[in-house]
TORKE-734427 format. One line per 3 residues: their letters; for each residue z, x, y of N, C-alpha, C, O. Coordinates in steps of 0.001 Angstrom, whole numbers, plus 500000, padded with zeros to 6 digits. Example, Ala and Ser with C-alpha at 12.3 -4.5 7.8 and 13.67 -1.06 7.14 Angstrom:
// TORKE-734427
AS) 507800/513190/494310/507800/512300/495500/507800/513200/496700/508465/514236/496681 ~ 507080/512850/497750/507140/513670/498940/507870/512900/500030/508039/513409/501138
END
This chain:
// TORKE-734427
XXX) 475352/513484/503069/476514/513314/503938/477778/513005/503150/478882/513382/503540 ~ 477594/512322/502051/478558/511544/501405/479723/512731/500606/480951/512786/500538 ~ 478455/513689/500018/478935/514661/499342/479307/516036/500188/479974/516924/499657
XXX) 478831/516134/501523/479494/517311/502353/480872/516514/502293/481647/517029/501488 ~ 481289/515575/502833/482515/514641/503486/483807/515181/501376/484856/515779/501135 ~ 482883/514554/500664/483441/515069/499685/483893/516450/499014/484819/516693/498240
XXX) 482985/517209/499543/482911/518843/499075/484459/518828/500554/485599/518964/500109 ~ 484345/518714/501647/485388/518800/502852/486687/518290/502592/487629/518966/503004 ~ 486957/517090/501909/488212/516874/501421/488653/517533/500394/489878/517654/500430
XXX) 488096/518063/499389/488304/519230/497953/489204/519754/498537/490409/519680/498297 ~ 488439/520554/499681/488834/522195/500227/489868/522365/500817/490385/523482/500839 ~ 490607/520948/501645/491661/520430/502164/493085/520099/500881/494286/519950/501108
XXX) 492367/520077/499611/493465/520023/498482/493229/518700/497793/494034/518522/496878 ~ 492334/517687/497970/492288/516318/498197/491516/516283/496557/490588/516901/496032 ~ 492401/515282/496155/491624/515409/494345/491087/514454/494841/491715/513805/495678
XXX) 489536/514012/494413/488101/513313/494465/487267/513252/493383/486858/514202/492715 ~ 486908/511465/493165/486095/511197/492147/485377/510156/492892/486022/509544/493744 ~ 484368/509914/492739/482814/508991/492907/483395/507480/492488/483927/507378/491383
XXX) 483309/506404/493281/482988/505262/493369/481530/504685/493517/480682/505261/494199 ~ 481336/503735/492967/479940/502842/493098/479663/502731/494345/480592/502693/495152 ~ 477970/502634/494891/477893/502828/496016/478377/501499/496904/478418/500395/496361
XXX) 478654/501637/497971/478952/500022/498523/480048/499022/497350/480076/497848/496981 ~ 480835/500245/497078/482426/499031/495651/483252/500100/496252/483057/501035/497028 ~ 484632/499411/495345/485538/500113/495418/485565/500723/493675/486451/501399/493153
XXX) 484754/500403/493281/485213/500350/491185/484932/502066/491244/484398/502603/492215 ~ 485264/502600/490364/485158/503785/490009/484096/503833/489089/484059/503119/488087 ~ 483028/504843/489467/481459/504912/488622/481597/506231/487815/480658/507022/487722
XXX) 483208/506503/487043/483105/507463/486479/484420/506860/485049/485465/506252/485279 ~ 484024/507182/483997/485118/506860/482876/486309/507778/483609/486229/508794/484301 ~ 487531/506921/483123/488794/507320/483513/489049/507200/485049/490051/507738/485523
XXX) 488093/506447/485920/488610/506786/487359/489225/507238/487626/489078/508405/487264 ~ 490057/507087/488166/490781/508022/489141/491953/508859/488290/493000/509185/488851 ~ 491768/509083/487311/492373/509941/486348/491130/511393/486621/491251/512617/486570
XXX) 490307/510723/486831/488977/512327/486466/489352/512836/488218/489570/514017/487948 ~ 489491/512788/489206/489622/512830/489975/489622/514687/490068/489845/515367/489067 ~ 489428/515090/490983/489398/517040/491094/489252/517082/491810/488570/516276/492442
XXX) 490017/518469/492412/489739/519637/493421/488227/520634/493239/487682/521233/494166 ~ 487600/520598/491302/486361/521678/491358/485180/520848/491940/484677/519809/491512 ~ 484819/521748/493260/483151/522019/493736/482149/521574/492477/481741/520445/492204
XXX) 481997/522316/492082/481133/521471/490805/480974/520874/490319/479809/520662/489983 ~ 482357/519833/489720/482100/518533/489009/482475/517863/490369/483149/516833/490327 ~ 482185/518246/491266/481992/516767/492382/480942/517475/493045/480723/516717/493990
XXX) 480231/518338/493155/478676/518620/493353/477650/518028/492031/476431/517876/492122 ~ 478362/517792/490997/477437/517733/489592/477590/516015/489860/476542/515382/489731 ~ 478817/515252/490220/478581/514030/490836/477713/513178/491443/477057/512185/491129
XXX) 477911/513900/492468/476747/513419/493576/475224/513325/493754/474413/512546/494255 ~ 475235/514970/492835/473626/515102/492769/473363/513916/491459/472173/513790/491169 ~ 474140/513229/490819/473828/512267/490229/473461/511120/491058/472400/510521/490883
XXX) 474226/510832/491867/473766/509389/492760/474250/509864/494682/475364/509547/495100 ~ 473655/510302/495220/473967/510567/496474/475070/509320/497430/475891/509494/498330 ~ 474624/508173/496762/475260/507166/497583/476418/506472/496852/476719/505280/496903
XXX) 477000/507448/496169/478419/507342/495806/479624/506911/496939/479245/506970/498109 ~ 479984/506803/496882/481283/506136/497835/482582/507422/497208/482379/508084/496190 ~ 483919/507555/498100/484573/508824/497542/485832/507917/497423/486238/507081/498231
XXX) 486300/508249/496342/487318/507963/495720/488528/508953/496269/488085/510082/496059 ~ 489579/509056/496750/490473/509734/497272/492090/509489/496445/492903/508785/497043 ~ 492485/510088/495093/493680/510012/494599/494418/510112/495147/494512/511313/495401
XXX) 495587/509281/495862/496419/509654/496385/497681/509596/495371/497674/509155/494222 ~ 498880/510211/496164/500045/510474/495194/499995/512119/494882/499612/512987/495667 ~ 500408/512275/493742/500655/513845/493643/498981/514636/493669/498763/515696/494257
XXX) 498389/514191/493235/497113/515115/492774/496601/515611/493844/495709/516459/493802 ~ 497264/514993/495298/496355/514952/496469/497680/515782/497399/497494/516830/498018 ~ 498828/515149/497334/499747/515327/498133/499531/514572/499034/499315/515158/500095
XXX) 499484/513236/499091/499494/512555/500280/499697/511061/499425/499524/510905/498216 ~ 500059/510161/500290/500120/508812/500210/499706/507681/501400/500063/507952/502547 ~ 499176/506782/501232/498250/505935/502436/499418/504434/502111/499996/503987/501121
XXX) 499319/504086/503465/499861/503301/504053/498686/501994/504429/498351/501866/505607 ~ 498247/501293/503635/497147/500148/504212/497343/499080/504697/497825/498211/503970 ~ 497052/498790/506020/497447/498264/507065/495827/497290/506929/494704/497599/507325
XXX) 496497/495574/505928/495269/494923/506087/494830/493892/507166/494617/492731/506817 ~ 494695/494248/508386/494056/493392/509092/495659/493168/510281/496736/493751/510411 ~ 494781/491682/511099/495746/491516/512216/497151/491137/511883/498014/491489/512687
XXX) 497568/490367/510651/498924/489847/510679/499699/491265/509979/500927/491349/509934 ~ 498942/492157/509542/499751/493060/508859/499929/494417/510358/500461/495479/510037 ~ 499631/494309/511316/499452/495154/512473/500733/494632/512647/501815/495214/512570
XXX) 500476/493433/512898/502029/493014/513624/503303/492844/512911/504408/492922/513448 ~ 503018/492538/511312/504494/493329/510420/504927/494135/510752/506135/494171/510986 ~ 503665/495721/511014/504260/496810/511282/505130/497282/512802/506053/498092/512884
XXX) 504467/496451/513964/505003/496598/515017/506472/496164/514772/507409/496772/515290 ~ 506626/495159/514013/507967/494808/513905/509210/495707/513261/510417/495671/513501 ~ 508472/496485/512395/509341/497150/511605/509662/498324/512561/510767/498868/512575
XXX) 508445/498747/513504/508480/500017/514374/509761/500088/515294/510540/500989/515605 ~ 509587/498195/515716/510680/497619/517090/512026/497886/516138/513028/498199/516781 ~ 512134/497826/515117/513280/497821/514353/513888/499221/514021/515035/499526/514350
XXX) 512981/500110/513299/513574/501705/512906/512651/502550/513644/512742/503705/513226 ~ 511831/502436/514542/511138/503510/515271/509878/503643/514925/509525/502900/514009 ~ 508941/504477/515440/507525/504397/515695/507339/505459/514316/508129/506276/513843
XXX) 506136/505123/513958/505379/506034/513138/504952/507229/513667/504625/507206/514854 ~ 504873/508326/513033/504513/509666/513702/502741/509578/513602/502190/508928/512714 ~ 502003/510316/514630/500656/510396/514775/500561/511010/513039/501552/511519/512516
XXX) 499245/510864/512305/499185/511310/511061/497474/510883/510995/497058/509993/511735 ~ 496658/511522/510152/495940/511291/509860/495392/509931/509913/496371/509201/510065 ~ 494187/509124/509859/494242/507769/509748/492029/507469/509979/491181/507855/510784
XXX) 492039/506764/508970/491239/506093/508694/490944/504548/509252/491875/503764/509437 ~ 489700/504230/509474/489648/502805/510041/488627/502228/508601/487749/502881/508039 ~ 488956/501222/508365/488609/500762/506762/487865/499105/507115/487932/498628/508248
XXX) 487343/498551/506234/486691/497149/506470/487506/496100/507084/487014/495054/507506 ~ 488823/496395/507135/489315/495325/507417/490787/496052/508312/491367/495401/509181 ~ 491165/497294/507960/491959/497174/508754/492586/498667/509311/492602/498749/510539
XXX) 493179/500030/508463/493165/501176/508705/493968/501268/507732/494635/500325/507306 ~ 493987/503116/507017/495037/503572/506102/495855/504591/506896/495207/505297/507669 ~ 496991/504754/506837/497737/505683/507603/497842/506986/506297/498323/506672/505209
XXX) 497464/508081/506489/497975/508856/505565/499321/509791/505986/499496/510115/507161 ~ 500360/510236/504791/501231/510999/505134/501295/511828/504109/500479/512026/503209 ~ 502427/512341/504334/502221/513857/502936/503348/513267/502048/504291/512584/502447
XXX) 503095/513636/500821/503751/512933/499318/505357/513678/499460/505364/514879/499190 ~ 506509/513148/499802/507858/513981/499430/507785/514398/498177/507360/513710/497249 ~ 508333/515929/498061/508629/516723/496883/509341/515941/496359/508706/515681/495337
XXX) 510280/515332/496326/511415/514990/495509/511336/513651/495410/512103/513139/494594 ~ 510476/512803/496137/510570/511123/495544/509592/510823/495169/508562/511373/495558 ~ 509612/509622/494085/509054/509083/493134/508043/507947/494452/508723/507052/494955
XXX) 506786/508027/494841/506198/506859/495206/505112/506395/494774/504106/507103/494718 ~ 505122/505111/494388/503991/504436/493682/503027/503748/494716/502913/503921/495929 ~ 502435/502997/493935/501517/501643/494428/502475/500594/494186/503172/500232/493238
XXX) 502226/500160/495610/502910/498677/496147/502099/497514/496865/501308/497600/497804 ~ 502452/496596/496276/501652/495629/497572/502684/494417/498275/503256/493540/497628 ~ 502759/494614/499770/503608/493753/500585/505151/494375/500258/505970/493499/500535
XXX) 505607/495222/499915/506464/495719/499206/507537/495903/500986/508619/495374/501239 ~ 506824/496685/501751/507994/496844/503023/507246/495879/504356/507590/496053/505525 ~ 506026/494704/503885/505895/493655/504509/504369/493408/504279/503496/494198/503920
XXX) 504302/492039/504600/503162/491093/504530/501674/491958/504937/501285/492087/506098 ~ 500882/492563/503608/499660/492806/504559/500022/494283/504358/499181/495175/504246 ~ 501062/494421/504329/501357/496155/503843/501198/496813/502927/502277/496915/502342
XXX) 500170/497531/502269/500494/498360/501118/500286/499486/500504/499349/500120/500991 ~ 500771/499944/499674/501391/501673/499801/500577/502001/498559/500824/501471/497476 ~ 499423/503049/498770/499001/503762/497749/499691/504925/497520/499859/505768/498400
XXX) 500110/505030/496380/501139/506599/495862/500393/507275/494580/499166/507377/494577 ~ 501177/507725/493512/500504/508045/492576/500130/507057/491608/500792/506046/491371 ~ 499179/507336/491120/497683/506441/490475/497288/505083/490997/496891/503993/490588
XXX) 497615/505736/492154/496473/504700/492991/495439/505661/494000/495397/506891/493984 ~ 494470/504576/495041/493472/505700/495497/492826/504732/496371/492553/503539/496243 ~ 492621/505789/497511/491869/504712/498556/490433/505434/498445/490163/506388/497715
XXX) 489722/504878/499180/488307/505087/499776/487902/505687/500999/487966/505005/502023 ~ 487367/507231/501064/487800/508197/501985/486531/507755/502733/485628/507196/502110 ~ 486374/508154/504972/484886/508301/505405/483927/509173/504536/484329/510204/503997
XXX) 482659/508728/504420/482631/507949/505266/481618/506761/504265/480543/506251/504583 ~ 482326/506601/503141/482281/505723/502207/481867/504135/502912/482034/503764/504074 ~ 481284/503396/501762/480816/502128/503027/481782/501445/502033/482176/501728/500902
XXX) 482060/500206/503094/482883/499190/502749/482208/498010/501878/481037/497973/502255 ~ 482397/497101/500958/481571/496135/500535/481185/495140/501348/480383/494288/500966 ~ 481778/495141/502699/481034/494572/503878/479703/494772/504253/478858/493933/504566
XXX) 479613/496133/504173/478589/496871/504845/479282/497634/505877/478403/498189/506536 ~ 480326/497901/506291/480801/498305/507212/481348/499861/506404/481716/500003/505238 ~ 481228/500989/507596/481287/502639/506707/482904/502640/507246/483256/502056/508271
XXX) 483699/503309/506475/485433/503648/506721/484912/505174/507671/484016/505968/507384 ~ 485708/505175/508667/485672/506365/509940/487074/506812/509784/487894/506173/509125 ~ 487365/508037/510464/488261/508759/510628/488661/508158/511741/487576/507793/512193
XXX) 489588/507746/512613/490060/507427/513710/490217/508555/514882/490959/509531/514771 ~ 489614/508344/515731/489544/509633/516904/490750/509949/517625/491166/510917/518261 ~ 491186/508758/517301/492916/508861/517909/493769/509121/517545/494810/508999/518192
XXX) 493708/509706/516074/494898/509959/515159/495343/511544/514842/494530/512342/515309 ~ 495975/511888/514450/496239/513418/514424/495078/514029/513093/494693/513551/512026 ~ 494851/515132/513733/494182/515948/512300/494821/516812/511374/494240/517747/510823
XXX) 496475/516393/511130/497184/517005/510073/498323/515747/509691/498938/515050/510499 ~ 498381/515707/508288/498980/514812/507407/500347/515104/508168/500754/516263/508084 ~ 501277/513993/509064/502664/513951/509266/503526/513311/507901/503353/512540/506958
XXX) 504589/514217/508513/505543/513943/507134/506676/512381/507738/507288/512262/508799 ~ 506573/511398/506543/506954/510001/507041/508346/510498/507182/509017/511390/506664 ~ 508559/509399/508260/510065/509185/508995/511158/508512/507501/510888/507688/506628
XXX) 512045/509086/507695/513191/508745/506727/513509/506957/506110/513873/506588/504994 ~ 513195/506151/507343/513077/504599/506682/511993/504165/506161/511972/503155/505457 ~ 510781/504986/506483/509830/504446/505601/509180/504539/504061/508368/503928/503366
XXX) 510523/506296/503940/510281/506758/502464/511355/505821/501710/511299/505347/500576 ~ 512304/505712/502656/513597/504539/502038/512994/503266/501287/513225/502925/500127 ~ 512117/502608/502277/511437/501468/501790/510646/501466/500681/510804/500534/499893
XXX) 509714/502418/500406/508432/502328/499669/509145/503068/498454/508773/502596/497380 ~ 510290/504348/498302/510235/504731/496873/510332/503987/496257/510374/502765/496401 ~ 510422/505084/494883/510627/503823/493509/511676/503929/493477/512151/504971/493930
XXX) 512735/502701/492817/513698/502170/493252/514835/502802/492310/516043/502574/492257 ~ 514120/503566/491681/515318/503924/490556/515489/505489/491143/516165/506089/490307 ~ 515247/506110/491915/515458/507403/492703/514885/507650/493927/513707/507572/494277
XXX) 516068/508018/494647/516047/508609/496283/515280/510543/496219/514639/511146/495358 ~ 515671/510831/497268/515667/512349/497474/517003/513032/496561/518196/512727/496540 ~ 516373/513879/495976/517081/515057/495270/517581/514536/494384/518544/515080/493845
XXX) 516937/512903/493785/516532/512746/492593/518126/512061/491767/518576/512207/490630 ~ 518578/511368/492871/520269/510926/492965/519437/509017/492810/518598/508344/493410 ~ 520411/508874/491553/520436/507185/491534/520542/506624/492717/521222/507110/493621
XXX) 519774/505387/492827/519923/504605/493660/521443/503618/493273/521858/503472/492124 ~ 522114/503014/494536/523574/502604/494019/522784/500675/493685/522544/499749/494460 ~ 522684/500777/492752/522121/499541/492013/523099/498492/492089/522643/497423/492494
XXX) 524193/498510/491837/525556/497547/492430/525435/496803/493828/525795/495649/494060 ~ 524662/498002/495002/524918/497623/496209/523245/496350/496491/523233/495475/497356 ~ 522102/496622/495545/521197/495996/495755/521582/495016/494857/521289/493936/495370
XXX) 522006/494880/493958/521895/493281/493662/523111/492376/494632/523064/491157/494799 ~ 524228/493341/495231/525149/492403/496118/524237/492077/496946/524753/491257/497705 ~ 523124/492260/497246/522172/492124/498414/521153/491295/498293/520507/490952/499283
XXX) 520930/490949/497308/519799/489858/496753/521062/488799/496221/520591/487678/496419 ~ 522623/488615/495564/522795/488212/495683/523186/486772/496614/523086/485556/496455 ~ 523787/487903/497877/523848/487130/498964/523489/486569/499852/524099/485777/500571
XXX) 521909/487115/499917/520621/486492/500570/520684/484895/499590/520912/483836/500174 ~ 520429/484954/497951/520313/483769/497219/521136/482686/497858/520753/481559/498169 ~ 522422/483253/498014/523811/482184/497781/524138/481952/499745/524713/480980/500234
XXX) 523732/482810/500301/524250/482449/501173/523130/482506/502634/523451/482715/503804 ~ 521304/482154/501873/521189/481593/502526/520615/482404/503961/521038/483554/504073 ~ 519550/481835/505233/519396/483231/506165/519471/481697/507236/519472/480508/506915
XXX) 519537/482472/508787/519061/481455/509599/517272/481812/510318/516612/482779/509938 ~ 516880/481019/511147/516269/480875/511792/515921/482214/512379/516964/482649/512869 ~ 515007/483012/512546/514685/484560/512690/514464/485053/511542/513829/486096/511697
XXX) 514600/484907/510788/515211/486060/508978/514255/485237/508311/513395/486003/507874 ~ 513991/484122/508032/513346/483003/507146/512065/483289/506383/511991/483126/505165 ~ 510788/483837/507336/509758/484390/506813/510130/486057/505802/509817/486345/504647
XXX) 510455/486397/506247/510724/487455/505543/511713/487327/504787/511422/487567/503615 ~ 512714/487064/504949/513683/486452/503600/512446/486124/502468/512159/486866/501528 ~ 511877/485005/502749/510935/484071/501891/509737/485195/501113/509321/485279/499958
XXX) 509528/485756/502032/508370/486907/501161/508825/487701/500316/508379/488029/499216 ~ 510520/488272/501331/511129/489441/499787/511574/488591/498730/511666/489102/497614 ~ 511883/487318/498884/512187/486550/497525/510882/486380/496401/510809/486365/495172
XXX) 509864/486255/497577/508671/485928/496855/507909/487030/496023/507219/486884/495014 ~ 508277/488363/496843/507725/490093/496364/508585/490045/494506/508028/490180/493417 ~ 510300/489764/494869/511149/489887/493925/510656/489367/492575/510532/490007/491530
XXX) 510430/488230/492779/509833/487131/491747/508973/487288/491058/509093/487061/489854 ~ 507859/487716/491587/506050/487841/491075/505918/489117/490648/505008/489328/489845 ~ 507023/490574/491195/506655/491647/490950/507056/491873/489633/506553/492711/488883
XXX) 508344/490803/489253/508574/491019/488080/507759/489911/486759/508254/489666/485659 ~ 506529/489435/487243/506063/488570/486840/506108/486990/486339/505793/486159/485487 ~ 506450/487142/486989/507672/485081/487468/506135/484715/487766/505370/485310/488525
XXX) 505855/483473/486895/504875/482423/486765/504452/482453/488490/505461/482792/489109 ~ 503476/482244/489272/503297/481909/490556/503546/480731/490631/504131/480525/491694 ~ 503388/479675/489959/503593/478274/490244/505180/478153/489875/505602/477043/490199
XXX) 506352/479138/489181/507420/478562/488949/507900/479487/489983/508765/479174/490802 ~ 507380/480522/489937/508210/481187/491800/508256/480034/493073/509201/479584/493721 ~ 506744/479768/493117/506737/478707/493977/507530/477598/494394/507590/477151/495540
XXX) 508117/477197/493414/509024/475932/492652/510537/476435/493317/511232/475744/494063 ~ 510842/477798/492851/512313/478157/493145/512343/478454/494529/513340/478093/495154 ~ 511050/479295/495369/511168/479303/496628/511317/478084/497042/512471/477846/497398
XXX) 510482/477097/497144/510296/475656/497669/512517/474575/497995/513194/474176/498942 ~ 512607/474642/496624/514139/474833/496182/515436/475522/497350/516362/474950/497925 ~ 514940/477136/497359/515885/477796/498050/515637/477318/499199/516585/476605/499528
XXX) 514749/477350/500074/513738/477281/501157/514767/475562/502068/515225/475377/503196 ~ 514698/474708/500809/515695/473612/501411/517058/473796/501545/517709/473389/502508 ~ 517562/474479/500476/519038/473967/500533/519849/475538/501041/521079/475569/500993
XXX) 519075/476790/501512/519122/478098/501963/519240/478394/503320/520306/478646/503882 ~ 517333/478341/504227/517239/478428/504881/517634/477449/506136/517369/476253/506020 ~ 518305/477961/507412/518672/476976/508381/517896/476921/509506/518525/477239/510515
XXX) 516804/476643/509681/516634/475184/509157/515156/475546/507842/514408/476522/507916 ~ 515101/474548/506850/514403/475314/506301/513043/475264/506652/512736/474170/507126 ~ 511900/476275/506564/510516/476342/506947/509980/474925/506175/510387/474375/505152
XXX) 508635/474501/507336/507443/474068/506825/507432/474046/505630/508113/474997/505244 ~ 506900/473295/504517/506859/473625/503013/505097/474333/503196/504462/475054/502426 ~ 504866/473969/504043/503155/474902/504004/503399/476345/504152/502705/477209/503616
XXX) 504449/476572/504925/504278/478159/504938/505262/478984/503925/505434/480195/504060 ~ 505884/478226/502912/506628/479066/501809/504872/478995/501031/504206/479978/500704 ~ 504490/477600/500904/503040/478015/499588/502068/478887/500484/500994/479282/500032
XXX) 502528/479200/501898/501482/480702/502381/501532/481954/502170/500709/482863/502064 ~ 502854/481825/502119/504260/482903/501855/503596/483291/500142/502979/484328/499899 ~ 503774/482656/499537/503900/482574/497872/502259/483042/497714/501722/483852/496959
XXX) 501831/482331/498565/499749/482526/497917/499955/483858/498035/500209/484509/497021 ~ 499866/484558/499471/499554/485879/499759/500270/486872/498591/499542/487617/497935 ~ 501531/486850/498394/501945/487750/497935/501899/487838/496402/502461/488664/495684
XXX) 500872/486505/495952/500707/486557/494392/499305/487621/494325/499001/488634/493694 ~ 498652/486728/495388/497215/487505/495516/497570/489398/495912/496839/490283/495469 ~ 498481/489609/496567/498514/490915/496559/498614/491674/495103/497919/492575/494634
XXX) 499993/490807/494448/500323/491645/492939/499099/491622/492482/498767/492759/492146 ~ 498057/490640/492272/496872/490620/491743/496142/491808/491966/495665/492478/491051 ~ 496043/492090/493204/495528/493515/493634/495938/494739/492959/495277/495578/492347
XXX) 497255/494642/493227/498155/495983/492826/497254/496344/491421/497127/497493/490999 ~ 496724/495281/490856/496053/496292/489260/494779/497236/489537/494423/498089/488725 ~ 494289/497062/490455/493214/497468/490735/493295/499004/491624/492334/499771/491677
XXX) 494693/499286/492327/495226/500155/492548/494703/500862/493594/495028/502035/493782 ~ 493738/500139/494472/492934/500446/495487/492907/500090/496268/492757/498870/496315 ~ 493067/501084/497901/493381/500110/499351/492199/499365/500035/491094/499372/499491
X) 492398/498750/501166/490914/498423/501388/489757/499177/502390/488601/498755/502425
END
């Protein structure tokens, strides 16, 4: 089964390499670098271990990129962002151990990586050289990833704010600088001037994404959030939920090496 489901994504364009059975680790040197479209070295795979789990490259090799949506608080990030710039288009979609991957098709012209919490809490974006875990692969729960019956059966192309959010930051479409002047006036003035009451959690996470992504100690990020958090936010949060704020999104970068959704 494992390897029809695998031979079926090939044929669809989908570069595929073998994971350990019941892991996410890759049971092949170079993971997800070996990754292919040939029938054969993913028939010569399988007939090695039938209960391989499928590795799914996303980013260019595949033309697609997944959207991993971990669990209940990250459902409701996304509703928020939906209430804010509009609904997601029906697209392909997977139901996973813990929560679902949205797939969409890779833009020709922008750069998208692997992110974690990057356009919110619980959110994160497999692009190129990263790779999720296709049906009907089992989860290290024990639980098998399904195709969702409710979702479309052709990759939709993402809505314009959500490619905004997730590229890489040093190029838009048609490959035009990003205006780098206008984002640091923007992290400036969040610093100096501070959010109210509504804005606070999320203020606190993109400070916290900012910090750690560029590898800022977790305990001295912690320290400067804790800091801003008093003399910033009006009124400022709980000090429990900046170190909730700060845990999650260290533990995500932690992830990000591993380059795999759930």
């Amino acid at each position: 089964m494992l390897l029809d489901a695998a031979l079926g994504l090939a044929r669809r364009g989908m570069a595929i390499f073998p994971c350990r059975a019941r892991a996410k680790e890759p049971a092949v040197h170079n993971g997800v670098k070996a990754a292919t479209k040939d029938q054969n070295i993913i028939r010569g795979w399988w007939y090695g271990d039938p209960q391989f789990n499928i590795g799914l490259a996303t980013g260019t090799p595949s033309g697609v990129f997944a959207i991993d949506i971990d669990g209940i608080d990250a459902e409701t990030e996304l509703h928020k962002l939906e209430a804010e710039h509009g609904f997601l288009p029906p697209t392909v979609e997977s139901i996973t151990g813990r929560g679902r991957h949205l797939l969409f098709q890779m833009p020709a012209d922008v750069k998208i990586a692997n992110s974690a919490a990057k356009i919110g809490p619980g959110l994160d974006v497999r692009g190129t050289g990263g790779y999720i875990l296709a049906p009907p692969s089992i989860h290290p729960s024990g639980r098998p990833y399904v195709w969702s019956v409710d979702s479309s059966t052709s990759f939709a192309s993402a809505p314009a704010w959500l490619i905004h959010k997730i590229a890489t930051p040093a190029r838009r479409a048609r490959g035009q600088l990003v205006d780098l002047a206008a984002a640091r006036s923007q992290w400036r003035d969040l610093v100096e001037n501070g959010c109210d009451e509504g804005a606070r959690n999320n203020s606190v996470t993109r400070l916290a994404g900012y910090l750690l992504n560029r590898h800022v100690d977790p305990l001295v990020a912690l320290k400067l959030l804790h800091c801003w958090n008093v003399t910033s936010c009006r009124p400022p949060l709980p000090a429990q939920d900046v170190e909730r704020i700060c845990r999650s999104i260290a533990a995500r970068e932690l992830r990000k090496q591993t380059d795999v959704g759930d």
